[in-house]
C-alpha positions in Angstrom: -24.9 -56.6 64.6 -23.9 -55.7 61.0 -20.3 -55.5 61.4 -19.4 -59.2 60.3 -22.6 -59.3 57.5 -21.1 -56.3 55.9 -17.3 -57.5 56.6 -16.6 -54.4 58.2 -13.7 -54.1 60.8 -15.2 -51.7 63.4 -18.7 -49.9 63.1 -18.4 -46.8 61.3 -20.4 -44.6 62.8 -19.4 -44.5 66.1 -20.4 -41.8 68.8 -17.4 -42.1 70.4 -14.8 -39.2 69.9 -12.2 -41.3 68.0 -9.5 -39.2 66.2 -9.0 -42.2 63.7 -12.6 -41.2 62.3 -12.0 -37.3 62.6 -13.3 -35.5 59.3 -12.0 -32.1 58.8 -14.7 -30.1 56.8 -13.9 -26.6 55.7 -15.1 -24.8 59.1 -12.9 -26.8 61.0 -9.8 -26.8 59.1 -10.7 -23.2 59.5 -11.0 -23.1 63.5 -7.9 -25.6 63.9 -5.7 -22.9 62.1 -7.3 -20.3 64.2 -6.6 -21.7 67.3 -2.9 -22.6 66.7 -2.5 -19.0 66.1 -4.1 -18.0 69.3 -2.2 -20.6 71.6 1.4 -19.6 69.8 1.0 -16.0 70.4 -0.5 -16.1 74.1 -2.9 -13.0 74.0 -6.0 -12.8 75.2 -9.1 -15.1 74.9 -10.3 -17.5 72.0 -13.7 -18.6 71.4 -14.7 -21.8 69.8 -18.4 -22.0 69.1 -21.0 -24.4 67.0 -24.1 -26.7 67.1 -24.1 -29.5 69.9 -22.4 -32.6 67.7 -20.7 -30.5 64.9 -17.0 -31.4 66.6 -15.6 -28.7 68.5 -14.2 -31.2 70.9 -12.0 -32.6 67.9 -11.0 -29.9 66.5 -9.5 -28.6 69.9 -8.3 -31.8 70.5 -6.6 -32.0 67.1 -5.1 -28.4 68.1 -3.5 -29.2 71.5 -1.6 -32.2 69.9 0.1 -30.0 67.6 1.4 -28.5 70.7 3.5 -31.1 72.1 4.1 -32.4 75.5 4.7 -29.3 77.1 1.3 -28.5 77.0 -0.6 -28.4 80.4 -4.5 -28.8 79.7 -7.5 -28.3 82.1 -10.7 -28.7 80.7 -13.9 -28.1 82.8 -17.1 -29.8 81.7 -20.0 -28.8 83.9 -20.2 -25.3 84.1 -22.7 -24.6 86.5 -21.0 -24.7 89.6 -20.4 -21.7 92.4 -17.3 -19.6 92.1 -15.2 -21.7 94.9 -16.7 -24.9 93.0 -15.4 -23.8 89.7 -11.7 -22.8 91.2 -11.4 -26.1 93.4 -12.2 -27.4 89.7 -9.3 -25.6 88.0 -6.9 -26.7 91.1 -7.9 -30.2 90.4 -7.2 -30.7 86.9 -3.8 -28.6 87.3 -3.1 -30.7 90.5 -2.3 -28.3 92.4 -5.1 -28.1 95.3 -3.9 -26.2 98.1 -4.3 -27.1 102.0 -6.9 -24.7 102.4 -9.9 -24.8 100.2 -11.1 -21.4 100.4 -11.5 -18.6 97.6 -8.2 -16.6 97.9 -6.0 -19.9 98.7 -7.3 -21.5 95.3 -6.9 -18.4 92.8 -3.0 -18.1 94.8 -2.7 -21.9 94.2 -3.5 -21.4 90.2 -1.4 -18.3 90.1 1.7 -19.9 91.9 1.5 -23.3 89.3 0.8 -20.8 86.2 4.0 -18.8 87.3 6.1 -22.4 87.9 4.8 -23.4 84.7 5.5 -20.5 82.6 9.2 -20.0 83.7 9.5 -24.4 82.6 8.5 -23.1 79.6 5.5 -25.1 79.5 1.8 -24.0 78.1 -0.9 -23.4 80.2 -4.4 -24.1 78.8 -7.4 -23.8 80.7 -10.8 -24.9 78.2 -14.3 -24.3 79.6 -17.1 -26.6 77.9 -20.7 -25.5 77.8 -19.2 -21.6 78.6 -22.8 -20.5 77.2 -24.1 -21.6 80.6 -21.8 -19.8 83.0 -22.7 -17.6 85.6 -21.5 -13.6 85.0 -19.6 -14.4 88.3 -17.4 -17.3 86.9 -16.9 -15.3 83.6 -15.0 -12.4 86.1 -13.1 -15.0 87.6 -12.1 -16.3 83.7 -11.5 -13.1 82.9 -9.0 -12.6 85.7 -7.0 -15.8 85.0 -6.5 -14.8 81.3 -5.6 -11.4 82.5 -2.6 -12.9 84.4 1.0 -11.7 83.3 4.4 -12.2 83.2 6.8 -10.4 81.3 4.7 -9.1 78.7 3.1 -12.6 77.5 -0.1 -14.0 79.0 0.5 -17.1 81.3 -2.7 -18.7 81.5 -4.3 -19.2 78.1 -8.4 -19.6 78.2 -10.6 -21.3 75.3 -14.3 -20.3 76.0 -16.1 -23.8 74.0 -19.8 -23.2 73.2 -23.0 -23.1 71.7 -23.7 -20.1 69.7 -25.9 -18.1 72.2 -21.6 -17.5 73.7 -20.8 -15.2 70.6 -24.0 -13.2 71.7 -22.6 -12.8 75.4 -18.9 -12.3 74.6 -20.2 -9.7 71.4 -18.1 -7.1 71.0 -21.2 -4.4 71.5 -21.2 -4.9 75.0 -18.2 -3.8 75.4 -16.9 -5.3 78.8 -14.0 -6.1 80.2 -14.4 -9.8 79.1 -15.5 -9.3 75.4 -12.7 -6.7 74.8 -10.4 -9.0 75.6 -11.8 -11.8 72.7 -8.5 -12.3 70.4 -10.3 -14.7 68.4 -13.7 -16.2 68.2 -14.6 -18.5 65.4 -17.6 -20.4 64.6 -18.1 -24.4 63.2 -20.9 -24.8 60.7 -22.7 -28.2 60.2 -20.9 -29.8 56.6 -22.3 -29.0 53.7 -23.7 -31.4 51.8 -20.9 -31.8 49.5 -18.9 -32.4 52.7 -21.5 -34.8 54.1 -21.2 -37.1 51.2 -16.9 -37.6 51.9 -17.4 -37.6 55.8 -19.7 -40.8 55.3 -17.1 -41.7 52.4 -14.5 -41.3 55.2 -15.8 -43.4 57.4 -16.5 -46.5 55.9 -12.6 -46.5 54.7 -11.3 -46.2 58.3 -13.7 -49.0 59.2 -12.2 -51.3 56.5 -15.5 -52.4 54.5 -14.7 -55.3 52.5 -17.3 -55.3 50.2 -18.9 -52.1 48.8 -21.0 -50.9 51.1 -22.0 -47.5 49.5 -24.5 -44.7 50.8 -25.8 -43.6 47.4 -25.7 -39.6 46.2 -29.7 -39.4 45.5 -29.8 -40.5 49.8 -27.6 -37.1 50.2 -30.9 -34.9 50.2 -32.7 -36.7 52.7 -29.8 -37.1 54.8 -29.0 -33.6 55.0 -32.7 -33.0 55.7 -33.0 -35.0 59.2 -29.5 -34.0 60.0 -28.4 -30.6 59.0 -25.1 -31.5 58.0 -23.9 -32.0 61.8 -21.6 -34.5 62.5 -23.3 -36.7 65.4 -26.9 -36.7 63.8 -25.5 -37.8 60.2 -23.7 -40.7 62.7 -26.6 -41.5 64.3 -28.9 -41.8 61.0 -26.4 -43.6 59.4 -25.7 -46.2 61.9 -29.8 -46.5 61.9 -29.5 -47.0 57.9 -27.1 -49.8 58.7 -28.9 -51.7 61.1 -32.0 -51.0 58.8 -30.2 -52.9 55.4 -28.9 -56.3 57.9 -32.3 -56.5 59.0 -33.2 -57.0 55.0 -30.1 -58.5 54.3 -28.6 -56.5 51.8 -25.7 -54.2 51.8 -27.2 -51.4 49.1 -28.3 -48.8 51.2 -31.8 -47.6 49.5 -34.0 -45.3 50.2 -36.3 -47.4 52.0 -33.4 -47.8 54.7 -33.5 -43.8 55.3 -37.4 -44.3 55.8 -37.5 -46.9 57.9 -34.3 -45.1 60.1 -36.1 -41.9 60.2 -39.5 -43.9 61.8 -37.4 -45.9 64.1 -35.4 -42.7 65.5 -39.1 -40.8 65.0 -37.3 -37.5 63.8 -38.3 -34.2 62.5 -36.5 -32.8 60.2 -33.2 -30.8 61.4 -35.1 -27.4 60.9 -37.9 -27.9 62.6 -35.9 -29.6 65.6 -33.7 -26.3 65.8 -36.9 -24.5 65.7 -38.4 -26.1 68.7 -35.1 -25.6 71.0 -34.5 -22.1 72.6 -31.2 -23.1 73.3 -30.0 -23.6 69.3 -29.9 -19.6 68.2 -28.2 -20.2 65.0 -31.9 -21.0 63.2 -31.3 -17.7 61.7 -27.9 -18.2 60.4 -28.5 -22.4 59.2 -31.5 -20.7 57.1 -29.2 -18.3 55.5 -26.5 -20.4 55.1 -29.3 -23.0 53.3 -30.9 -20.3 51.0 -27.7 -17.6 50.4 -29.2 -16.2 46.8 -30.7 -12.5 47.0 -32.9 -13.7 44.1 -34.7 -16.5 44.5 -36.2 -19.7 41.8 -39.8 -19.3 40.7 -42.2 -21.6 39.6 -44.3 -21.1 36.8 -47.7 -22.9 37.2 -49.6 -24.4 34.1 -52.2 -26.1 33.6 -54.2 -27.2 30.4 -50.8 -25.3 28.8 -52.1 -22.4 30.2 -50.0 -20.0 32.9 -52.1 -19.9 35.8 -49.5 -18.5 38.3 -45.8 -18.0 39.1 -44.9 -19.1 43.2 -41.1 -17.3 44.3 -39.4 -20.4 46.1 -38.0 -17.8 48.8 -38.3 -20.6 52.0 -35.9 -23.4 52.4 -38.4 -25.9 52.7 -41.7 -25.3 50.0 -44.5 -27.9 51.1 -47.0 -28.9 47.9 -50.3 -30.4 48.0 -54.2 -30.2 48.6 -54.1 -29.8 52.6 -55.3 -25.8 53.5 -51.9 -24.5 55.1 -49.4 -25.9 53.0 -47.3 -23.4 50.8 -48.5 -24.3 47.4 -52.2 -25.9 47.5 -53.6 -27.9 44.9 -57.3 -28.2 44.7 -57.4 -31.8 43.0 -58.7 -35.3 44.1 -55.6 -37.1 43.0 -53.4 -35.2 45.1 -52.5 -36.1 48.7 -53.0 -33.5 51.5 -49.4 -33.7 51.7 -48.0 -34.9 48.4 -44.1 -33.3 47.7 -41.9 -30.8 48.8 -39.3 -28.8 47.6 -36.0 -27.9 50.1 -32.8 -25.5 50.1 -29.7 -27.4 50.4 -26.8 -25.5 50.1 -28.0 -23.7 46.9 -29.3 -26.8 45.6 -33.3 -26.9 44.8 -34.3 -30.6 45.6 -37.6 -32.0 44.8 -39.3 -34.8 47.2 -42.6 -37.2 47.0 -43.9 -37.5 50.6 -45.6 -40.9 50.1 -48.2 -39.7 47.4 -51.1 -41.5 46.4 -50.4 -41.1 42.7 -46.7 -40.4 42.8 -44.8 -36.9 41.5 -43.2 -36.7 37.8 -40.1 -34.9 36.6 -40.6 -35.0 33.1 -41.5 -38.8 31.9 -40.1 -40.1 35.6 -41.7 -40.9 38.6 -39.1 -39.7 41.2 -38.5 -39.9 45.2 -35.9 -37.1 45.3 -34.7 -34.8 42.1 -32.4 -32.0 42.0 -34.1 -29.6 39.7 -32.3 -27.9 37.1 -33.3 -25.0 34.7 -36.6 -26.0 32.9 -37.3 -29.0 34.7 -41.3 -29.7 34.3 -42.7 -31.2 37.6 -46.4 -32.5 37.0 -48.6 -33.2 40.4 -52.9 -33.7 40.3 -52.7 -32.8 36.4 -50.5 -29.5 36.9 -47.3 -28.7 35.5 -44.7 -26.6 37.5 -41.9 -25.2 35.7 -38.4 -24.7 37.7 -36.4 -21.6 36.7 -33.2 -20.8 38.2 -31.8 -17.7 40.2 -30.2 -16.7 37.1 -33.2 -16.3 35.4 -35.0 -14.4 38.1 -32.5 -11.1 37.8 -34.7 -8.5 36.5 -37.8 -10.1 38.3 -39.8 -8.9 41.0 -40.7 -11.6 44.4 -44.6 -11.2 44.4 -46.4 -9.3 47.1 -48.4 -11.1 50.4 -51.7 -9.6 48.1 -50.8 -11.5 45.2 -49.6 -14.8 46.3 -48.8 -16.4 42.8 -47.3 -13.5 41.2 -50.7 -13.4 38.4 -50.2 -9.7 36.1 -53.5 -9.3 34.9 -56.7 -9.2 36.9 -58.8 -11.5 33.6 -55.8 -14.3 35.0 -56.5 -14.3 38.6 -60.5 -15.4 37.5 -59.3 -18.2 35.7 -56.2 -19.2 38.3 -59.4 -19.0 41.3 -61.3 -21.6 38.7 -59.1 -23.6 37.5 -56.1 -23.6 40.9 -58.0 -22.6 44.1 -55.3 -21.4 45.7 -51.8 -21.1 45.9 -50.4 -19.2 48.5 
């Protein structure tokens, strides 16, 4: 569709896994070097574990070719299956079924091509996708194959691939059989959004764009926002963006291209979709990972020139306006129900309109997105906010649940009730 408007030789964003477009963030330059370690020394188990769509297949992928050609790979997919289901699956991708299909003739079948293989000198590499969903009794059986020895050195090397919920089952605290016998475990984080901006970078070079198609930085926030950082939604979003510029003919990619992507795809944003899914567990560790700082920004809240209340940005995602519920509520006619927000990425305070009536200011400027910096003065409904940075927060106290915006005198929390209903 866009690829010949935008003289592009293939369409960047691809969901296919194509090694040509393989990014290596931080995490995964991490994991590769981790796992070469673990499949040149031969002990024990390694565990690969991340988001859905963050690129654990690549990275293991990008780890086995390192290897060579004597490298013998299964790699079972569907992990719910019975015990005989999940051996006949082993024999199949080794190829070496037996004549009778039975439990005891399979595991002799893998132990007799293991033994073959080991004394050619070849590598035996059995990786288990989805291995958060496997049944206790197919983890025994796992553990049995990677307990398998000749000579000292472990014959059959396992790689456990899953979502994070695996590093809960394989924890070291529960001290089985299984878990004790984790050599290495390492976890993928989405990129950051430093990361995020080269990946896109990335690419639009493989694909070959003749003329400068260019995501811009001040889309970064908002792109991080719907997607986290992970891999496949940043792909998806961006191929939307794409499709959303041929249809207006133009190859600057604005910010009413992210708009009208995020209504066509109809998404939440990435927190609030790992919220909703009891499979994702890492909600807690994506929030840390998005607000780090033991202190937290405050904002100090004028109005008239007069300090009505301080609010202790200590979420990552602040909403502003006049609806009951939000985080900060503005009692003022020109402000929308809904009217900015202000979000945690990766350390970085950003400021966002939502589509307000009469628009948010930084300073003199009507903005869309802003990173704030020290003393930045956001005015919304005839308040002014005033952004100060971790660094200044040091010696300061976060305010209590009883006193929401942080007043120190009683005489003050009359005229903030007057004058800023609430702000909570």
């Amino acid at each position: 569709m866009y690829r010949q408007f935008m003289q592009l030789s293939d369409y960047p964003f691809r969901l296919t896994a194509d090694a040509r477009y393989f990014f290596m963030g931080g995490d995964h330059l991490r994991a590769k070097s981790y796992l070469l370690y673990s499949l040149h020394v031969r002990d024990g188990l390694a565990v690969v574990t991340g988001e859905p769509g963050v690129g654990k297949t690549l990275v293991i992928e990008q780890a086995i070719k390192e290897l060579g050609a004597e490298t013998r790979v299964a790699r079972i997919r569907q992990p719910r299956l019975m015990v005989t289901e999940f051996l006949f699956a082993v024999c199949q991708q080794f190829a070496c079924l037996p004549e009778h299909l039975n439990k005891a003739a399979l595991i002799q079948a893998i132990y007799d091509f293991a033994t073959r293989s080991h004394l050619d000198k070849k590598n035996i590499i059995l990786i288990v996708d989805e291995a958060h969903l496997l049944s206790t009794n197919i983890l025994e059986e796992i553990r049995m194959l990677a307990n398998y020895e000749l000579h000292g050195r472990k014959v059959i090397q396992v790689m456990l691939v899953g979502q994070p919920a695996l590093n809960t089952m394989l924890s070291s605290r529960n001290k089985d059989s299984l878990s004790q016998m984790v050599r290495l475990s390492c976890h993928i984080n989405p990129l950051s959004i430093y990361e995020v901006k080269k990946y896109i970078s990335y690419r639009l070079l493989v694909a070959e764009s003749a003329r400068h198609v260019v995501f811009p930085d001040n889309l970064l926030p908002g792109i991080m926002c719907y997607t986290g950082g992970v891999p496949r939604l940043v792909n998806v979003l961006c191929d939307m963006m794409l499709i959303a510029a041929y249809v207006k003919k133009q190859t600057i990619i604005d910010s009413v291209c992210l708009h009208a992507a995020v209504k066509k795809l109809d998404w939440p944003f990435y927190l609030q979709r790992v919220s909703a899914s009891p499979k994702l567990m890492s909600v807690q560790s994506f929030s840390q990972r998005l607000m780090p700082a033991k202190h937290y920004p405050v904002l100090k809240i004028y109005r008239n020139g007069r300090l009505v209340g301080e609010r202790v940005i200590d979420k990552e995602r602040m909403l502003i306006g006049r609806k009951v519920g939000v985080d900060i509520r503005i009692n003022a006619e020109n402000t929308s129900k809904v009217h900015a927000q202000i979000i945690n990425v990766d350390g970085e305070y950003i400021l966002q309109d939502l589509n307000s009536k009469n628009g948010t200011r930084v300073g003199e400027e009507l903005i869309q997105w802003h990173y704030l910096k020290e003393h930045d003065h956001i005015y919304i409904g005839g308040f002014d906010f005033e952004f100060f940075a971790e660094a200044q927060r040091k010696n300061k106290t976060p305010q209590s649940k009883t006193d929401p915006v942080g007043s120190a005198a009683v005489k003050e929390r009359a005229d903030m009730v007057r004058l800023l209903e609430s702000v909570s």
